[in-house]
N, C-alpha and C positions, 0 to 999 in steps of 0.2 A: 491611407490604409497602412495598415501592418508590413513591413516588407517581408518576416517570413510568411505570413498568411499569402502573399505573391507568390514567392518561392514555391512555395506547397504547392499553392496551385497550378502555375507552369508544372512543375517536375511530375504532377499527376496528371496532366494534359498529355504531355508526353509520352508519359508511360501507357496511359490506356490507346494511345497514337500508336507506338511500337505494336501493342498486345495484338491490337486489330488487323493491324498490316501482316499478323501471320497466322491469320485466323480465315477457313477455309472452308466452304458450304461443301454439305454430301454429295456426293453423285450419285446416280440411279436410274433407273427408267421406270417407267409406267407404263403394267399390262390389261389395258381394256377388256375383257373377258364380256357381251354382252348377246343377250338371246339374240337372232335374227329378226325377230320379228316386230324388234324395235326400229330397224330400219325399214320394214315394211310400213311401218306406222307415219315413222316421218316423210316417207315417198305422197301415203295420202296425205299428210296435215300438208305439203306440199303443194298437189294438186288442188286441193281445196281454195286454200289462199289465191291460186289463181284464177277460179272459179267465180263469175260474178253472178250468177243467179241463185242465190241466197242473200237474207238479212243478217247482219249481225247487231246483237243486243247487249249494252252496255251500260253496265249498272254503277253505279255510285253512290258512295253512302259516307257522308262526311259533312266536315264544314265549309260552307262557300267561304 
């Protein structure tokens, strides 16, 4: 191999090494804002699931 084409390429390994190391993700928070009555919702799919006197039907449609 070429030893400047080594050269390069360490000293660009490096440099983008450096760059990263001072390179720093946003901060923020996250505000859920949601009806109520989404939580009502998930209380019964809730109960449900624990419910055992019902069938459940399960469809498939593809390749075996």
């Amino acid at each position: 191999m070429n030893i400047l084409y080594v050269k390069s390429n360490f000293c660009l390994t490096i440099l983008i090494f450096i760059i990263s190391c001072n390179l720093h993700a946003q901060e923020g928070t996250v505000v859920i804002n949601q009806d109520k009555e989404i939580e009502d919702l998930l209380q019964i799919k809730k109960s449900m699931e624990t419910s055992l006197d019902r069938y459940k039907i399960q469809i498939y449609s593809g390749l075996s």
